[in-house]
Phi, psi and omega in degrees: 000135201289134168281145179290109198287327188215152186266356170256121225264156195289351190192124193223112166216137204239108162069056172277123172229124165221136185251160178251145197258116128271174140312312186276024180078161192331117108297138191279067220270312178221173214232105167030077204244117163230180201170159177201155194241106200251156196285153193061030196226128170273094161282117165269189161214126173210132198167166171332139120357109174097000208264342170121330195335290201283330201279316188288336158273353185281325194300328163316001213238315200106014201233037178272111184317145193294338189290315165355122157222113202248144182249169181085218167218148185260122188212063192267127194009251181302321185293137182251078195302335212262350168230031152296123152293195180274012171263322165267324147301340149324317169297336187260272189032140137086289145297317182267332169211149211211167183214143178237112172266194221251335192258039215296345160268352143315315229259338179236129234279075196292357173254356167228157189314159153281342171301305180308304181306310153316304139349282184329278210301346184251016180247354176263013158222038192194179189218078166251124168292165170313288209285313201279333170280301194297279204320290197320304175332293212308312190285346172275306161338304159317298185285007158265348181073076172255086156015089177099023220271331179312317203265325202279321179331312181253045167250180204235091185029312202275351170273006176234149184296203196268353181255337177279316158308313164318288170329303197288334173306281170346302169319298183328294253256335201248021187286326188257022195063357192339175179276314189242116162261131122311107155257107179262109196035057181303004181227009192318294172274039196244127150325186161289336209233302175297293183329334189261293198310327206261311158335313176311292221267339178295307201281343225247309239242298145347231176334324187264301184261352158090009178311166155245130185263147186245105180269116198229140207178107174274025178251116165299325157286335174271325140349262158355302184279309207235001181281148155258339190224138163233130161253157170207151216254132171223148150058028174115342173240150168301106201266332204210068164256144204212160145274155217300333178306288169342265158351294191265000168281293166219054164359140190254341186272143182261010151268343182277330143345277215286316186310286193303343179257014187290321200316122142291128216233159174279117185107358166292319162072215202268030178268160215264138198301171210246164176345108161265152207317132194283140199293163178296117188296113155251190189257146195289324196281343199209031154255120161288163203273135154357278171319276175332306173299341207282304206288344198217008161224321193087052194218186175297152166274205194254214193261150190314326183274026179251068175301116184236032185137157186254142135065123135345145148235153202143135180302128159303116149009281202279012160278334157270357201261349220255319189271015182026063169265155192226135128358289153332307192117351188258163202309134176277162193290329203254124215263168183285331156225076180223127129275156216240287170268342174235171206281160151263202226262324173292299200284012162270335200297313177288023148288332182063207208038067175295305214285164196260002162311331175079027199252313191288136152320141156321287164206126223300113187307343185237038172280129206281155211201118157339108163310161172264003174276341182298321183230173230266146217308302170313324185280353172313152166271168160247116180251187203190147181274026141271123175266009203241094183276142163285100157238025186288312207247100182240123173313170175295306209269010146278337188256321194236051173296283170214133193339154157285304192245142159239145136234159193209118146074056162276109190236141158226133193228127190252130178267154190252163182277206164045021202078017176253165188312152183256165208238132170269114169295301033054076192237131164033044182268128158254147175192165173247130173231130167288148152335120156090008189247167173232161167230137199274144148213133175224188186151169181266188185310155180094335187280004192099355194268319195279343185274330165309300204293348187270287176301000166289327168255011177107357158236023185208111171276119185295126176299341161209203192096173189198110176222159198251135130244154180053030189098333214254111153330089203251013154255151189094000178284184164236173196319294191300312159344314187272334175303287204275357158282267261291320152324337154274013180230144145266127160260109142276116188284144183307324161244124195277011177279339179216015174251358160240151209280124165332286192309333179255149198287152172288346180283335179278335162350282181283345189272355184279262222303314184286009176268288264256303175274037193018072183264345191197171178201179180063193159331301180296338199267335183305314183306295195297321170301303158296334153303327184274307164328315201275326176288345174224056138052047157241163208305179185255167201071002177302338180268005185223031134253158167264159204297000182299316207274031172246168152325178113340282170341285177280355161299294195324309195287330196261340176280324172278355174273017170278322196275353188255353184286003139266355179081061194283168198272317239227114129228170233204102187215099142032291217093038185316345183238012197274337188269330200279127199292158185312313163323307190284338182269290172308316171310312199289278213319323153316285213270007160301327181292298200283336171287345191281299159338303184279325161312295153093018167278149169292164183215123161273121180218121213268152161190173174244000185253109173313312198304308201302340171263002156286318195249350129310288195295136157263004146198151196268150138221157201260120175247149182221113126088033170063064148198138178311111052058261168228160228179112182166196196292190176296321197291329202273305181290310173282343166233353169224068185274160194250355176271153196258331165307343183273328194294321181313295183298341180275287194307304205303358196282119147301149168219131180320049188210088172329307194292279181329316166302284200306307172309325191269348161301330146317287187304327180282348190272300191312252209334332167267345193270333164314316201276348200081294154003333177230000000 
């Protein structure tokens, strides 16, 4: 544990409480909370979705919205932040405190360079010329360790991956030195390997300028690796603070207990998760508001029966996700005025159920609807007195007659521009997934893993190759060809805040593709919705809110019951848990486990977190740069891999064990150091 260099500490906050001015009245987000940071000292903040983490450090920062009304005191080195104005805090910014945020393609700035960005900022607390701020950019760059940094200087955010942006935060936040950096999940959507690496460069950043860091993070292993000290927060309060040894040897809270036994740890395998933390009731008094939560944790909102504003407006996620426009550049699957998986713009309006009162029908009993002798035999609903089909209990010699998903010989190649070589994405990957089985794929950014999954479902067309589900060969069809396979695949997407429609209530929400594949209409379609609401267990009236007003959790449980509402053969999920604090993570994972059981559906399932696919998958493959790596059961890939990159990717894992992290950090630095790589 790094020693405190000095007894006065660089961040000091004493009875901080702060509320928020709703329509529904004073909410409580935090409750007499102190804590202090001494320079050259790592503070994790750790807790629930909603706990207070982002709102007590941000007041630290000043960047608490005027509905705010904040008591106690704020205190950087000298600075009293709680009676500063908004000038003068403009002025500390940056020098005296600084913040790295969670969201690093949000937080910069897409019209301007990362060179420029960098620049602004140190030329806004300096008297640096324009030519001496660019040099000055190139050496922070340099010193996060970006590639290339003379050339990357002048490229513009949306040309670098999510760890090399993440590095350009960092630059920011550490250009004028500050006393205090804020990190708010700086590694959340990061690999495993970028992840050890950004660690790196926080303790490296640490240890050379003596900053004090303030670490807010719901991954219990970068705790582990790099904190000395925790706190930890439930519902607006401090529940718990220890060094971090301590804290994870023997927790004195029997919340701090349930948090640490939430963790997915490598080597649990398909063994049954241990209690999870029982969820936060929540309170009219101690829940941040929607709005707020949106804006200033990225965390839950409030409990669905606290309506705090109205609907977001804005194209959803999954409507570009639906017309496979890609960035890249390469052909979308889905032609433009054909839709395929999603609604137009009339058949969302006939879903009904406007109103969030739940007063309104899901959808309207005479709203007109395809017969079913009008459409083709596959797209018939099946009815039943489930409305829900049970397809889990399948002999051996049915699961493995024939794959659900085949792919063979898979290559996608994205053109290059001007004429220059098209870049392979992909190169020559084949695999099998059986009824009830699932197969994890991982690898880091870049590998190839999320464009296999778009084209295992149907959104993305592949440049050669062949794939099958359930027998029917689905490159070369065409658009009409493809409407009724596309009824057999589930997508879950990775942030379910924007892969479900603002504008719509969650019940027409999960009711679109069966609207959309005319499976069902009326009565049956209420029916079908709500069996699927109740199968991944979310509260009732959950279907006549917007997806603003659930939780992180129940957004997830509602995206995935959109994706299970036809009963697919196939589904194809994301990095589906990567945003979500642990707690919250184990429950979804639990009920992914147990609906896969009852369902009896194949599953591809992309993540970059080992642990969570050590506790899904019974086999893995390994992607490096769109090509297999390696390929086998769970016990084979994680616990004996013969590759030395699958070795990489394992040691690169945190695990809630201080004593244990530091030994497997050692071993992961030799193992890059071997590869050339650290």
């Amino acid at each position: 544990m790094t020693e405190t260099t000095e007894r006065t500490a660089a961040l000091s906050i004493s009875s901080l409480s702060v509320t928020f001015a709703t329509d529904a009245g004073t909410v409580d987000a935090v409750r007499d909370v102190s804590y202090e940071v001494f320079p050259g000292e790592v503070l994790a903040i750790v807790g629930e979705s909603g706990s207070g983490k982002s709102v007590s450090s941000r007041t630290a920062i000043g960047l608490l919205p005027h509905t705010a009304r904040v008591r106690g005191t704020v205190t950087v080195g000298t600075h009293t932040i709680t009676t500063m104005s908004d000038k003068q805090l403009t002025a500390i910014r940056g020098g005296d405190i600084s913040m790295v945020f969670q969201e690093p393609g949000a937080a910069l700035d897409p019209l301007f360079t990362v060179g420029f960005q960098l620049a602004e900022a140190i030329r806004a607390h300096t008297n640096t010329g324009r030519k001496a701020a660019k040099a000055r950019a190139i050496e922070l760059l340099r010193t996060v360790g970006l590639p290339d940094p003379e050339h990357r200087v002048d490229f513009y955010p949306h040309q670098l991956s999510g760890g090399q942006k993440q590095r350009v935060m960092i630059a920011i936040a550490i250009a004028c030195e500050p006393k205090v950096i804020i990190a708010d999940e700086p590694t959340t959507a990061l690999d495993v390997t970028v992840q050890a690496e950004i660690l790196e460069l926080l303790r490296d950043l640490r240890d050379r300028i003596g900053s004090a860091i303030v670490l807010i993070t719901h991954n219990m292993g970068v705790v582990a690796d790099l904190a000395d000290r925790v706190v930890v927060m439930r519902s607006g309060k401090v529940v718990e603070t220890a060094p971090v040894e301590q804290l994870f040897a023997a927790p004195q809270e029997q919340y701090t207990r349930d948090l640490l036994a939430a963790v997915p740890h490598l080597g649990a395998g398909l063994e049954p998760t241990a209690e999870p933390v029982s969820p936060i009731a929540p309170q009219a008094d101690s829940t941040v508001p929607a709005t707020e939560s949106k804006r200033l944790e990225s965390e839950s909102a409030p409990d669905p029966g606290e309506s705090t504003g109205e609907p977001a407006v804005g194209e959803s996620a999954s409507a570009e996700a639906v017309r496979g426009e890609s960035a890249s550049g390469a052909e979308p699957i889905v032609s433009a005025d054909e839709p395929a998986v999603g609604a137009s713009a009339s058949s969302v309006e006939a879903v009904g159920g406007e109103s969030a009162s739940g007063s309104e029908p899901i959808v309207s009993a005479d709203e007109p609807a395809v017969e079913a002798s009008d459409r083709p035999e596959s797209e018939s609903s099946t009815s039943g007195s489930d409305p829900v089909e049970r397809r889990g209990d399948l002999n051996a010699g049915e699961a493995a007659a024939e794959p659900v998903l085949e792919v063979r010989d898979l290559v996608v190649e994205f053109p290059g521009a001007l004429g220059r070589t098209a870049f392979r994405a992909v190169d020559t990957v084949s695999f099998s997934i059986a009824r009830g089985e699932t197969l994890g794929l991982v690898g880091e950014s870049g590998s190839g893993k999320t464009t296999i999954g778009r084209c295992v479902a149907a959104l993305q067309r592949p440049s050669a190759g062949v794939i099958r589900v359930q027998g029917q060969e689905l490159t070369g069809l065409s658009e009409r060809k493809l409407r009724p396979v596309r009824r057999r695949l589930g997508f879950v997407f990775q942030d379910p805040a924007t892969s479900l429609n603002p504008r719509l209530t969650v019940g027409q929400c999960i009711a679109e593709p069966l609207v959309v594949h005319c499976a069902a209409k009326g009565a049956e379609l209420r029916s079908r919705v709500r069996a699927i609401l109740d199968a991944v267990q979310l509260p009732e009236g959950a279907e006549s809110r917007y997806p603003h007003e659930l939780s992180g959790g129940q957004r997830q449980r509602a995206s995935l019951a959109r994706a299970l509402v036809l009963n697919p053969d196939l589904l194809v999920a994301d990095e589906p848990t990567s945003a979500l604090d642990v707690s919250v993570q184990a429950r979804v994972l639990e009920l992914f486990a147990e609906l896969q059981r009852e369902f009896g559906w194949a599953c591809l399932f992309v993540s970059h977190d080992l642990a969570v696919v050590d506790q899904l998958a019974a086999r893995i493959m390994v992607l490096r740069n769109g090509s297999v790596v390696e390929e086998g059961t769970r016990d084979e890939i994680l616990r004996h891999p013969s590759q030395e990159y699958t070795q990489r990717l394992v040691a690169a894992v945190p695990v809630p064990d201080p004593v244990e992290q530091r030994r497997r950090r050692l071993a992961s630095a030799a193992l890059f150091a071997a590869d050339g790589t650290g």
